[in-house]
C-alpha positions, 0 to 999 in steps of 0.5 A, spaced: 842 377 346 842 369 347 849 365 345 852 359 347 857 358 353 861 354 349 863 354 342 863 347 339 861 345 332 855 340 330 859 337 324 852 333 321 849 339 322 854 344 318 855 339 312 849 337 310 847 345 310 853 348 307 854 351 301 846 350 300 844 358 302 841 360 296 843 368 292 840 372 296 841 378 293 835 379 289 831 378 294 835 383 299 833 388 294 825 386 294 825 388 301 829 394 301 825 396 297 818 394 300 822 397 307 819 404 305 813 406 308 809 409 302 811 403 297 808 400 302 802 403 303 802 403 295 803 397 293 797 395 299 793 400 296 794 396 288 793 390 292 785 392 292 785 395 285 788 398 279 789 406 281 791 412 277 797 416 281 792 422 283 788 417 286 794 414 290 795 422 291 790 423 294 788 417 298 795 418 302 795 425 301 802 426 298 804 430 292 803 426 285 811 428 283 812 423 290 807 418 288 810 418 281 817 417 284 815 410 288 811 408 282 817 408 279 821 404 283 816 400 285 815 399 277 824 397 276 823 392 281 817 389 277 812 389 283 808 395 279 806 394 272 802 400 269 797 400 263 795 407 258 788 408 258 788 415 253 791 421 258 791 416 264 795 411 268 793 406 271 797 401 275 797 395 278 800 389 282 805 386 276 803 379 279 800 375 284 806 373 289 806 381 290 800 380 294 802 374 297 809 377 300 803 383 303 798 378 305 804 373 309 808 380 312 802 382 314 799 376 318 806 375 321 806 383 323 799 381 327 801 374 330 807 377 332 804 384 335 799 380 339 
């Protein structure tokens, strides 16, 4: 890891940027939660239509018991939002930031990799 020789202190620099870091506790929070593979893959999946779990299921190949866990807490993160249709399910991406933090995430993986 790169670091300087010498430690010296940019005063302008500090003080024009101290106390101004936002909380970042929530968005810690966003991307553990988006850090586990098949959240991911779920939300990739709800950013190109409204699913049921069983489709979920059966598309990533996983046990709908599985599925149902990471909805849910996909869902306590407010990045899925589901709707009652009879007996079925169906859920979706809560808004459209969610798509764009997977959009940007993606492009930046491509650009970095390339």
């Amino acid at each position: 890891m790169e670091k300087c020789d010498v430690f010296c202190i940019n005063e302008q620099k500090v003080n024009k940027l101290i106390g101004t870091v936002p909380n970042t506790v929530g968005l810690a929070e966003l991307f553990k939660v988006l850090a586990d593979e098949t959240r991911l893959k779920i939300v990739y999946l709800l950013s190109k239509e409204e699913l049921c779990v069983c489709d979920i299921a059966a598309i990533l190949g996983l046990a709908v018991s599985n599925v149902s866990h990471h909805l849910r807490v996909l869902r306590v993160a407010h990045l899925v939002k589901f709707r009652r249709d009879g007996k079925q399910v169906y859920y979706s991406l809560d808004d459209d930031h969610v798509i764009h933090i997977i959009k940007e995430g993606f492009a930046h993986v491509e650009h970095t990799w390339t």
